[in-house]
N, C-alpha and C positions, 0 to 999 in steps of 0.2 A: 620432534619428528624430522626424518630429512627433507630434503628439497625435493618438492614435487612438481606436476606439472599441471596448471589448474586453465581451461579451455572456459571462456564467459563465449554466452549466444545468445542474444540481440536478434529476432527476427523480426521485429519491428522498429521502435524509437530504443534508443539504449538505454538501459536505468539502470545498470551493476557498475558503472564508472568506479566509485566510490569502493566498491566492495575487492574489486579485480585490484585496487590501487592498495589495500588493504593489504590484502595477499602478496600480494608484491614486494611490499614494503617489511612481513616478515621473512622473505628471503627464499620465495617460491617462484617458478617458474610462471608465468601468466601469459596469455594471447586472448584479444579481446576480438571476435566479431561481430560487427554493426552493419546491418545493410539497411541502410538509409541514406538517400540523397542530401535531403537538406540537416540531417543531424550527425551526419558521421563523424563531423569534427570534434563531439564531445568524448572526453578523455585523453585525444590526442595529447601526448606529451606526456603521460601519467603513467602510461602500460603500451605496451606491444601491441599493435594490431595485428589480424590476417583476414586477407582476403579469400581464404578457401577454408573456412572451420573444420570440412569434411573430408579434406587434405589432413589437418593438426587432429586426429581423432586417435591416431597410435601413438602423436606424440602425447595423448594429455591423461593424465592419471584419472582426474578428475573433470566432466563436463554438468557447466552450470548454466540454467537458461535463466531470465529474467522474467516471463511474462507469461502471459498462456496466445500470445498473438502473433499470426506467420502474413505480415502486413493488414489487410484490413479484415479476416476471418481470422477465426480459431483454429490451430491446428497446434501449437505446440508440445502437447499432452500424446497427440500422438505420437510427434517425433522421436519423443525422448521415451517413449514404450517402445517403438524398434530398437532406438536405442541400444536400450535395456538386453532386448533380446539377443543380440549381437555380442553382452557381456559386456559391455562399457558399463562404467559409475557414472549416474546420472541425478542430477540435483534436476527435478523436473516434474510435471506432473501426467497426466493421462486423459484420454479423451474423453470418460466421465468427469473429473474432476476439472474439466475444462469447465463445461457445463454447467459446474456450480454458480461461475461467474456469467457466461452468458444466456443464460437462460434460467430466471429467476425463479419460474415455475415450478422447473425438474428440482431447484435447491430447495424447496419448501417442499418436496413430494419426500425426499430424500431426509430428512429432516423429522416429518412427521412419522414415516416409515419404522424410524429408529425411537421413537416415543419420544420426540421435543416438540415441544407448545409454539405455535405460529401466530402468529397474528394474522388476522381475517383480511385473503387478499385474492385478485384475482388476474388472471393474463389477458389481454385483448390485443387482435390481430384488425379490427377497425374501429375507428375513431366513434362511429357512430354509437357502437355498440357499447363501448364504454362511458359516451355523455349519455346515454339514456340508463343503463346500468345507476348511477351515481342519483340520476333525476330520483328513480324508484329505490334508492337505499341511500337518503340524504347525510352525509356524516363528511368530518373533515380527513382528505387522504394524502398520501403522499404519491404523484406519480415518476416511476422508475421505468425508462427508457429501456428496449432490449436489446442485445446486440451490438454490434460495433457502433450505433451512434450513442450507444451510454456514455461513451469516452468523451463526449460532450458535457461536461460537467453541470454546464447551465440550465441545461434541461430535467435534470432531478428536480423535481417541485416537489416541498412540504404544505399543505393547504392549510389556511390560515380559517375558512370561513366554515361554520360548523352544520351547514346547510349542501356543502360542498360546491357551490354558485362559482367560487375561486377558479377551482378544478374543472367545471363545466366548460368557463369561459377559456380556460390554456388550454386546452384540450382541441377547442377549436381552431386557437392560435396556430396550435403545433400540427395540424391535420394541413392547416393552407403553408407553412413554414416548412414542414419537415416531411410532410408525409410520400415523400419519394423515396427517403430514406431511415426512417422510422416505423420497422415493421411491426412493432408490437413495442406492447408499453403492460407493465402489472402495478395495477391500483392496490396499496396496502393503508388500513386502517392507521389510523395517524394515532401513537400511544406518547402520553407524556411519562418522562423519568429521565434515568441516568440512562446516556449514550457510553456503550463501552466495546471494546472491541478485545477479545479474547482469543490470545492469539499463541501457536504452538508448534513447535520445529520437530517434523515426523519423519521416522529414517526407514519406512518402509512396513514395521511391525507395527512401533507403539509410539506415542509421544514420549518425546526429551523434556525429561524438567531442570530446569524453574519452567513453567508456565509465564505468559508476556500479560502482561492487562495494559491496554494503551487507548488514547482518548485522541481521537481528531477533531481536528479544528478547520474545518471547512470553507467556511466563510472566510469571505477579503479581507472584511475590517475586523479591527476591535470592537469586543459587541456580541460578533457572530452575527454581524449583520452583513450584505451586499451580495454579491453573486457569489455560485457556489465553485469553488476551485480546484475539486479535488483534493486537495490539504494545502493549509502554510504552515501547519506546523502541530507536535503529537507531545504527550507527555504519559509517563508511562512508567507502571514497576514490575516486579516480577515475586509471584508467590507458587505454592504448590497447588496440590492437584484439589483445588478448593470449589466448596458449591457451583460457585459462577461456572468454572468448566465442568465440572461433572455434568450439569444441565444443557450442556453443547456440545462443543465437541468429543468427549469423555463421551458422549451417548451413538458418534459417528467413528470412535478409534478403529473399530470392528470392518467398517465399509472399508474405510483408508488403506488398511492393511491388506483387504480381500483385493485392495486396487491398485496397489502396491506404491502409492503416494509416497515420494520423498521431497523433502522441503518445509517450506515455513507455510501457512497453511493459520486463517482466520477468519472471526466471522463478529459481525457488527452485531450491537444487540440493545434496545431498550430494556432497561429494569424496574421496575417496582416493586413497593412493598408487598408483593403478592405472586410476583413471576417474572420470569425470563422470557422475552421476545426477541428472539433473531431478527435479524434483517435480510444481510446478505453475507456472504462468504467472499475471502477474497485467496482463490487456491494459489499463491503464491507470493512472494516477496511483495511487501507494501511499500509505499514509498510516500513522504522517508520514513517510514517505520524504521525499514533495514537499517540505515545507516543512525540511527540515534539505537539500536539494539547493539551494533556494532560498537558504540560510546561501551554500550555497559558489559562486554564481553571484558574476563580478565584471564580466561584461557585463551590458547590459540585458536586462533578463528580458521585460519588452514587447517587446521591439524579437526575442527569442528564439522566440517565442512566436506573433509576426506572422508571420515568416519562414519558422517550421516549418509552421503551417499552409498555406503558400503554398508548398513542398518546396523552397524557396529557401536548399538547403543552408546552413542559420546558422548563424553564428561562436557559439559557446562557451566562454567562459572561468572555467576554476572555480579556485578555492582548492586549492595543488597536494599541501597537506599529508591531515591529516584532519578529520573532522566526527562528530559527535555530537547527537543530538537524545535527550531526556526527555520521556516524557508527564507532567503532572501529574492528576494524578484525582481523584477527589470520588466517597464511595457514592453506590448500589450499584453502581459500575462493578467487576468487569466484567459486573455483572450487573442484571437489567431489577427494579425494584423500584417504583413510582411513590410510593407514602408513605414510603420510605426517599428517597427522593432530594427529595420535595419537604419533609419533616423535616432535612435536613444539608445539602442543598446549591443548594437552586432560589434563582437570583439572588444566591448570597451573593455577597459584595462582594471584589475581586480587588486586594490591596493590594501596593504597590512599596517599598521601601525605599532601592533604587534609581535607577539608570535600565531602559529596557527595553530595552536593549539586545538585542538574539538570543532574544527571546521574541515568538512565533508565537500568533496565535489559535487556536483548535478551537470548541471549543462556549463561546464568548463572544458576548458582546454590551458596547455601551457605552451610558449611560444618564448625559446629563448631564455626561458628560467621565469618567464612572465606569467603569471595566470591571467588569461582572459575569458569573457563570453564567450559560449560556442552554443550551436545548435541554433533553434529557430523561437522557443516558446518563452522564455525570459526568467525560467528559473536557473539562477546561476549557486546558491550554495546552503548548505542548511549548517548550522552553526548550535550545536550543543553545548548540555552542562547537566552537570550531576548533582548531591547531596543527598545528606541525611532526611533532609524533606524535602517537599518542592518547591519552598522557597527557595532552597538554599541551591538546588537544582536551576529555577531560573535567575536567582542573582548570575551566577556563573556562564549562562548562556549567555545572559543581556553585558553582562562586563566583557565578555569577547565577542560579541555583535558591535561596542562600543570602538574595539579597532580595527575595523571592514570599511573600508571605502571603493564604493562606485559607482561613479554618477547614476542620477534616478533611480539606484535601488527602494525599494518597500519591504516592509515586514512586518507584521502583526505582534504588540507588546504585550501581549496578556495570555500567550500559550502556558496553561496550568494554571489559569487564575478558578477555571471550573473545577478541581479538584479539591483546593484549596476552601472555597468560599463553601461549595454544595456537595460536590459529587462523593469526594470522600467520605466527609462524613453519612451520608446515608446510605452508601454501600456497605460501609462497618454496620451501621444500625440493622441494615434489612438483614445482616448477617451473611451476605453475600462472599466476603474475603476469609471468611472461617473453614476451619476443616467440614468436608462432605458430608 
């Protein structure tokens, strides 16, 4: 393909650093916009900035947004449908498919609508109403936060107690803690199985195969024990258009297309030997999903990326083994602290021992030829690796995590150990990874 001109939009925290730097790096035109105060320094040094994205809209072939968030609401779904209508190429999604992420309800209405099986759940707009709900339907639940304070990672609770007592008493917690800014919360029945995430790059009509199956790892520690973080790290393969998706999204291609969805596009799901339960949907780039999909692309990722936005059904070819991706982090991630983070880790300096091989940016910057910390939250890089299995996937991550140094970094040593010990094999068994 020739050189194009590829626009990233950031309207809130940045997260396509990695992906712009990508681009760039096959020999495409790139301008990144970030409008953020205290994060704008990530990527610096990596890609072009601009500070008027809506100035750079004739110059860009291609416009790519990151998120569905226009600082602390929803709006980016709409933008990128004006967008759209104006005839620009937009990697982006729409103001229902916003929806799917904040508002958990509409995604389970949506969901059901189209004949996929839910798990028994409900929405609450007061506290009250949901500890007395739980009193008169005693059972263990998970509560999920709606809205811009979901972004608060810590507040997803899985209930532990099968009486629901757990749930009752945080409930309470979070009504005296948070209830200025936690407008609704949906209670969903707590199912045991395999946690998977079914995930699929849609260019307007239909989905792009390979099809993505990717597994997060949530929790701090090794374990999958301690606070929840949003991710440290994903392990993940890619197959066809197999049971697992026909049962999900395969059952939404129809809506996406009526909505003109372009992008990467997934949704969480519990498994059993008996059914598929969704969770939630995440209508755009996961992070780090992207950048460990990114590891296993062996076509051009521009040339992927042009095409999708343009529904120009695109060739994709990935790595046919596995992948793995590690976050690295730096206090107080996963939590907000500004004198812990500017004591341990603001700008420290991001040393190699060896090559960089399969090490992706986050919240970096370069200064000088230097890589350093940038932004405010303390993830600074995730560091992949591939194979023919996933062992052989995370020997390869952990042997180049092995030459990363910088001071106080953490990282979780057993991403893909669930695949390996459980989850695979009873996906093969329930027949989940087979043709539809």
């Amino acid at each position: 393909m020739d050189p194009r001109n590829f626009l990233f939009v950031s309207l809130a925290d940045p997260l396509l650093g990695d992906l712009a730097w990508q681009i760039r790096r096959e020999g495409h035109g790139v301008r990144y916009f970030t409008d953020s105060e205290t994060e704008g320094d990530i990527a610096d040094g990596f890609v072009e900035k601009t500070d008027d994205w809506r100035g750079d809209l004739e110059w860009a072939d291609t416009v790519i947004f990151d998120d569905i968030w226009v600082g602390d609401h929803i709006g980016v779904g709409e933008v990128a449908e004006e967008l759209r209508a104006e005839g620009h190429h937009v990697v982006g999604g729409t103001p229902n498919t916003d929806l799917l992420e904040d508002d958990r309800g509409y995604a389970m209405d949506v969901l059901e609508e189209h004949g996929v099986n839910t798990i028994e759940h409900r929405v609450f707009h007061d506290f009250g109403e949901g500890i007395e709900w739980v009193r008169e339907h005693p059972a263990p639940y998970v509560i999920k936060p709606l809205g811009e304070v979901q972004n608060v990672k810590q507040l997803l609770y899985v209930g532990q107690d099968e009486d629901g007592s757990d749930v009752i008493e945080l409930l309470a917690a979070y009504e005296e803690a948070w209830g200025e800014r936690m407008k609704g919360f949906q209670l969903q029945r707590r199912v045991e199985g395999v946690e998977v995430a079914v995930c699929g790059f849609f260019d307007g009509e239909r989905f792009v195969t390979p099809i993505n199956l990717n597994f997060e790892h949530k929790k701090l520690f090794p374990g999958n024990i301690g606070p929840s973080t949003g991710e440290m790290g994903t392990s993940m393969l890619w197959t066809g258009r197999n049971r697992l998706f026909e049962a999900t999204l395969g059952k939404v291609e129809s809506w996406l297309a009526d909505e003109g969805y372009v992008g990467s596009i997934d949704v969480n799901c519990i498994v059993d030997g008996d059914d598929v339960y969704p969770l939630e949907f995440t209508p755009r780039f996961g992070y780090p999903t992207i950048v460990v999909q990114e590891e296993a692309f062996e076509s051009s990722t521009a040339e992927f990326f042009h095409d999708l936005a343009r529904g120009n059904d695109p060739d994709l070819d990935v790595h046919r083994g596995y992948q793995i991706g590690v976050r690295v982090c730096l206090p107080p991630f996963p939590f907000t602290d500004e004198a812990t983070f500017r004591r341990n880790s603001k700008n420290a300096a991001i040393v190699f021992e060896g090559d960089r091989e399969g090490v992706h940016i986050e919240d970096t910057k370069r200064v000088d030829g230097q890589w350093r910390v940038a932004g405010t939250s303390g993830i600074a890089l995730v560091v992949t690796g591939k194979g023919e299995t996933m062992r052989d996937a995370q020997t390869e991550a952990y042997d180049r995590l092995d030459d990363v140094l910088i001071p106080n970094m953490y990282y979780r040593d057993d991403i893909g150990d669930r695949w390996v010990e459980t989850d695979g094999d009873r996906l093969q068994a329930w027949g989940y990874l087979g043709p539809a």
